[in-house]
Wavefront OBJ file of the C-alpha trace (Angstrom):
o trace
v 43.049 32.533 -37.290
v 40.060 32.485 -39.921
v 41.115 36.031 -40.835
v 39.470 37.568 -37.358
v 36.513 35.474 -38.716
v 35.681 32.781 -35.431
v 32.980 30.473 -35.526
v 29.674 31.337 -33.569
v 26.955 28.514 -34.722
v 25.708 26.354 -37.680
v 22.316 26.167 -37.620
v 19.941 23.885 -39.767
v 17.738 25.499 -41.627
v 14.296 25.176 -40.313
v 11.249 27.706 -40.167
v 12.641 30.139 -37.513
v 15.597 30.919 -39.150
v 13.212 31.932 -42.867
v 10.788 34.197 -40.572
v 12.289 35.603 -37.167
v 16.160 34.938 -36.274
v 18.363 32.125 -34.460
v 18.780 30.794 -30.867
v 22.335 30.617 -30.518
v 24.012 28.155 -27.994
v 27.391 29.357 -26.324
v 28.034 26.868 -24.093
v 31.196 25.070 -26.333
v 32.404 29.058 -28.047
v 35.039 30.644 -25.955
v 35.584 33.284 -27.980
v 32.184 34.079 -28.824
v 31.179 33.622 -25.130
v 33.921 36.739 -24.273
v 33.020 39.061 -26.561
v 29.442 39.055 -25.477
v 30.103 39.105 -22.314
v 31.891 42.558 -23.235
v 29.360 43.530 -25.669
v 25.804 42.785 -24.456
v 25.109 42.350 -21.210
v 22.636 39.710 -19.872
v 19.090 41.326 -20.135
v 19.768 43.731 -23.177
v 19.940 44.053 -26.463
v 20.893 45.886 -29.461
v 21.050 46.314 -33.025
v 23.407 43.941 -35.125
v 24.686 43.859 -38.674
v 24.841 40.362 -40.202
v 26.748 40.184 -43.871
v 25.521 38.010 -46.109
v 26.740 37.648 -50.103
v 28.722 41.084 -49.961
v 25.896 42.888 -48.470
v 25.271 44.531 -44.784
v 21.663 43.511 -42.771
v 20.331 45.114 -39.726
v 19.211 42.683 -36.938
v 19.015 42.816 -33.758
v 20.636 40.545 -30.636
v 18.964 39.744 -27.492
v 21.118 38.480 -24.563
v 17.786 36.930 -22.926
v 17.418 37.536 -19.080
v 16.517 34.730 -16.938
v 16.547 34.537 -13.129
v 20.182 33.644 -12.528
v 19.261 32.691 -8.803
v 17.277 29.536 -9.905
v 20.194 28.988 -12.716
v 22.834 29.661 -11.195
v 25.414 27.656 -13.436
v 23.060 28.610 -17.053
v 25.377 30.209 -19.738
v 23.745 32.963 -21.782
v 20.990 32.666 -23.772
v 21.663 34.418 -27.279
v 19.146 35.283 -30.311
v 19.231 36.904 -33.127
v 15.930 38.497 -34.414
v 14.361 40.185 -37.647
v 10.861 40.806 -38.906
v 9.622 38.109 -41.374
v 9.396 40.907 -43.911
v 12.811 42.292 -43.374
v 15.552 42.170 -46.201
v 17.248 39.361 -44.546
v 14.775 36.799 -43.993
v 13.608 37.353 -47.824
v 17.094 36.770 -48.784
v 17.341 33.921 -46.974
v 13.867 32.254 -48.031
v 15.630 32.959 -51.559
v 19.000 31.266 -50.643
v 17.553 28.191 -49.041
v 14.333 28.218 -51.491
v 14.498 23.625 -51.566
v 13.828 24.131 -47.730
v 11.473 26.400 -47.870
v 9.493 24.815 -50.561
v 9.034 21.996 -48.164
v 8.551 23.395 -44.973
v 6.006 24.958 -46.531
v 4.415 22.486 -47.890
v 4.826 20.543 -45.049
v 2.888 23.331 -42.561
v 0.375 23.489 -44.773
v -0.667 20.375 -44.621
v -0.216 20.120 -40.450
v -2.358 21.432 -38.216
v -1.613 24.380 -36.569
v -0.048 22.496 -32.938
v 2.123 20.462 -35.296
v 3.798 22.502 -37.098
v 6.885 24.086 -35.046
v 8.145 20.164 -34.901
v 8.819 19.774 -39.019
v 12.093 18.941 -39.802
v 13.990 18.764 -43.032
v 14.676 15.152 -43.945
v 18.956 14.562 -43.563
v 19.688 14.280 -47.480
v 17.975 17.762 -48.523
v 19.196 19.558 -45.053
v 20.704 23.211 -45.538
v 22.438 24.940 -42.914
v 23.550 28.681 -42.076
v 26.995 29.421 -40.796
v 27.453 32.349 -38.015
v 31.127 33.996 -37.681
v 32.163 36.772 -35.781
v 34.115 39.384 -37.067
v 36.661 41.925 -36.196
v 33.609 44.220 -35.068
v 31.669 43.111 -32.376
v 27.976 44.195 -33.593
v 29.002 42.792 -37.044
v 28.486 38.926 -37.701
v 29.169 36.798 -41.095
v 26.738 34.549 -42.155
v 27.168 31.743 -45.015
v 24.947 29.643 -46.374
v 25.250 25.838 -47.051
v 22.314 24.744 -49.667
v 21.593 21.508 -51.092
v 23.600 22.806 -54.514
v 26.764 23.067 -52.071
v 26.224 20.185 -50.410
v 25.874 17.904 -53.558
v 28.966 19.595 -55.137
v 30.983 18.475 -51.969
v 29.424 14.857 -52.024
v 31.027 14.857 -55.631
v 33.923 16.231 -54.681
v 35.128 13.951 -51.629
v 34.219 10.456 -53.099
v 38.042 10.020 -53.482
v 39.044 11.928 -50.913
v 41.453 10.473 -48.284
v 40.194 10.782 -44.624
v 43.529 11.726 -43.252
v 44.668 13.718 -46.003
v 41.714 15.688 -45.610
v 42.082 16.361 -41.775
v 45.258 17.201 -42.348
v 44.377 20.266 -44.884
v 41.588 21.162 -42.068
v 44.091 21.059 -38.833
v 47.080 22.451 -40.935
v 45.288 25.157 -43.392
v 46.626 22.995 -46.115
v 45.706 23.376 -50.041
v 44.419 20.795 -52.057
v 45.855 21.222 -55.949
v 43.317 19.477 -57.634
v 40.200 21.039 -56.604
v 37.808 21.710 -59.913
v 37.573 25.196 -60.471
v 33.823 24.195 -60.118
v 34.067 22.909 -56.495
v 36.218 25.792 -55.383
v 33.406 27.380 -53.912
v 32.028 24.613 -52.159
v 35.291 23.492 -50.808
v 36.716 26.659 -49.082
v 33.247 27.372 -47.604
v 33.174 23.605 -45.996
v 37.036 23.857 -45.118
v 36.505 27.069 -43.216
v 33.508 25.983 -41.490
v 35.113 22.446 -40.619
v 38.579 24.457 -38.945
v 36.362 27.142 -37.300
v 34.351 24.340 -35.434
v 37.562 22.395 -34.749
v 39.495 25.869 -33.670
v 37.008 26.947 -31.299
v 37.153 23.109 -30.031
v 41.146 23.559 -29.545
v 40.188 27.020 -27.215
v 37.606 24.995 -25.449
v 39.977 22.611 -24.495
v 42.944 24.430 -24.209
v 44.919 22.959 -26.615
v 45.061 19.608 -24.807
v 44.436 16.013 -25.865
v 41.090 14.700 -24.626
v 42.479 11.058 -24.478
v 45.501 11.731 -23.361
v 44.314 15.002 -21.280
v 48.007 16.299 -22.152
v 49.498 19.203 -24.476
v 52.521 17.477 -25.437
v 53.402 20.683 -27.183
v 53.322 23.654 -24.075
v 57.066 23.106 -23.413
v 58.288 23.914 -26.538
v 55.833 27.251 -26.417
v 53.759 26.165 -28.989
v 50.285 24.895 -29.572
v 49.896 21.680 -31.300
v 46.736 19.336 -31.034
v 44.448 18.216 -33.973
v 40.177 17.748 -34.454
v 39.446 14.773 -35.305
v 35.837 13.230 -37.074
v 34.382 10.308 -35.683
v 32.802 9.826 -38.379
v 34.703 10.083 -41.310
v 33.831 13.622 -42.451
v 34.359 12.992 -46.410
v 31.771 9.643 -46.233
v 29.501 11.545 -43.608
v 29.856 15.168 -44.525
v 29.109 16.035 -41.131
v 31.330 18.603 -39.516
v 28.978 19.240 -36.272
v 31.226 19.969 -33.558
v 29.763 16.515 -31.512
v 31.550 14.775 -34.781
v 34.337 16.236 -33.867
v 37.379 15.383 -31.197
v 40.412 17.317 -30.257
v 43.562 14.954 -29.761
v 47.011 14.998 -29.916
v 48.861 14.402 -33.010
v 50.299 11.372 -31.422
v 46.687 9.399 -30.827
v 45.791 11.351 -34.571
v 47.659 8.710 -36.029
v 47.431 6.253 -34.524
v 43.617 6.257 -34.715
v 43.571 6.439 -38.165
v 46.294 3.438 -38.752
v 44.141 1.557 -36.067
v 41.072 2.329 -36.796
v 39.694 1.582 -33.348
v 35.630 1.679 -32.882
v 33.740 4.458 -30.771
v 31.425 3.850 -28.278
v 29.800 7.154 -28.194
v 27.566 5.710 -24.615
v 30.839 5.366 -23.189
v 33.215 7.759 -24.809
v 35.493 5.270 -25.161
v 37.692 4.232 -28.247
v 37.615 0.552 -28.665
v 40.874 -1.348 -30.841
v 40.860 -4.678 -32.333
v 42.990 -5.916 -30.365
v 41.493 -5.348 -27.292
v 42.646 -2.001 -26.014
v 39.951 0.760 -24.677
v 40.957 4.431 -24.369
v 38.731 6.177 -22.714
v 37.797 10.365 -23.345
v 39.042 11.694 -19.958
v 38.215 15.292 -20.898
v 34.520 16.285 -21.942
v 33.133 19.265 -22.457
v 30.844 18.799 -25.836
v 30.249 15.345 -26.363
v 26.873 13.868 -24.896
l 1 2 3 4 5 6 7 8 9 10 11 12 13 14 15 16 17 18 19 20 21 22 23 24 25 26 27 28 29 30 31 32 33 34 35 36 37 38 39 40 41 42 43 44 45 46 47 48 49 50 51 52 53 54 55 56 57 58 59 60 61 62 63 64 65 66 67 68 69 70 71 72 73 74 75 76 77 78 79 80 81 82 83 84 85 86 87 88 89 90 91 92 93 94 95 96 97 98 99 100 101 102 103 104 105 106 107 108 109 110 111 112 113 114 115 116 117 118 119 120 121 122 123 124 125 126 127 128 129 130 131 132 133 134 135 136 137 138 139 140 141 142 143 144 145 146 147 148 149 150 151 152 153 154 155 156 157 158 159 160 161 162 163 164 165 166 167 168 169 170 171 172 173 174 175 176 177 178 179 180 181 182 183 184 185 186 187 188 189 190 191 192 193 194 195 196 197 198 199 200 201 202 203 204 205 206 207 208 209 210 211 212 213 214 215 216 217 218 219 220 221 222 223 224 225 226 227 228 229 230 231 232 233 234 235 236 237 238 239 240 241 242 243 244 245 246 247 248 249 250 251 252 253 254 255 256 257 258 259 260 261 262 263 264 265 266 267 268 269 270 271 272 273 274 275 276 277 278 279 280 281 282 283 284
């Protein structure tokens, strides 16, 4: 899957991740959960290597300790670190320069108890991607700038909804990409079926309407992600976008087109019927 390349966390770009590292939540990332758990134990940390455009940065990761009496039930608490001066945070000021630019300007015109809370305004957003790879103190990053972003925008104006989540669930290749948005479009592909594949693990490959896997008899794994928000008018891939159903509901959804209450988790249809998300282990 993903070429031993699993999805660990995209992060927005925000000050933090310019100058000092990235807090990493685990709670939803089964496979990133077990490899830590074999790698760094809770209280340590060690040095990391993050690739990023071909070339190999040193970092470090901290598996923060925290008195597991009182929080009992808390999953680990991961961060990666560098200095502000380092190679990687320089690179990565360069990448994302549009949101640097206005964070910057933006903290300079704060005062100082202000400024952690700046946030990038939704249309310029940038965001950094966080794989694994087949070495455990070696993680992929890719980065998701405004240039990407408007390329995509361009891209999926046409774009069919269920054609599209069918290249995502099903690895599927669209002939009539631009040689210009080639780029664009296998980095948001990947990142779109690594967030929906480590959704599949988290639920075990069954249907969180349905709760079943109609597929486990036949030996096989079959179940789909799904966007709640169509992902080629919203662009938004976030795993809370995101549902894992059977291929059964897939369709039907999409012929339907039933409304979601996201208060209530429930799928509401037009003619009156309510289904109801039985499983939940990512959606708030």
């Amino acid at each position: 899957m993903l070429d031993n390349n699993y999805y660990v966390y995209k992060k927005e770009v925000d000050w933090s991740v310019l100058q000092q590292g990235v807090s990493i939540p685990v709670t939803i990332q089964v496979v990133f959960q077990n490899t830590i758990n074999k790698f760094l134990p809770r209280g340590k940390s060690k040095d990391i290597y993050l690739v990023l455009e071909g070339l190999t940065y040193k970092a470090r990761l901290v598996n923060q300790k925290f008195d597991e009496r009182k929080y009992p039930n808390r999953k680990d608490i991961l961060q990666i670190r560098y200095h502000p001066q380092s190679e990687i945070a320089e690179r990565l000021r360069s990448i994302f320069a549009a949101s640097y630019r206005y964070i910057l300007e933006q903290r300079n015109s704060l005062p100082e108890n202000q400024r952690k809370f700046i946030k990038v305004p939704e249309e310029i957003k940038e965001y950094l991607a966080i794989y694994t790879t087949e070495y455990p103190d070696t993680y992929l990053l890719e980065c998701i700038t405004q240039e990407d972003t408007r390329i995509i925008k361009e891209t999926m104006v046409h774009e069919d909804e269920q054609e599209y989540e069918a290249s995502i669930n099903y690895n599927t290749v669209d002939p009539n990409a631009t040689i210009a948005a080639v780029n664009q479009i296998v980095k948001i592909r990947k990142l779109n079926r690594a967030i929906g594949e480590s959704l599949k693990l988290l639920y075990n490959y069954r249907c969180q309407i349905c709760g079943e896997n109609i597929s486990a008899r036949y030996g096989v794994n079959v179940v789909e992600s799904h966007h709640i928000n169509p992902f080629v008018e919203s662009l938004n891939n976030n795993s809370e976008n995101q549902v894992i159903i059977c291929p059964n509901h897939h369709r039907i959804i999409h012929r339907a087109r039933p409304v979601f209450d996201r208060r209530k988790l429930i799928f509401v249809y037009h003619n009156g019927v309510e289904e109801r998300i039985i499983l939940n282990r990512h959606l708030q």
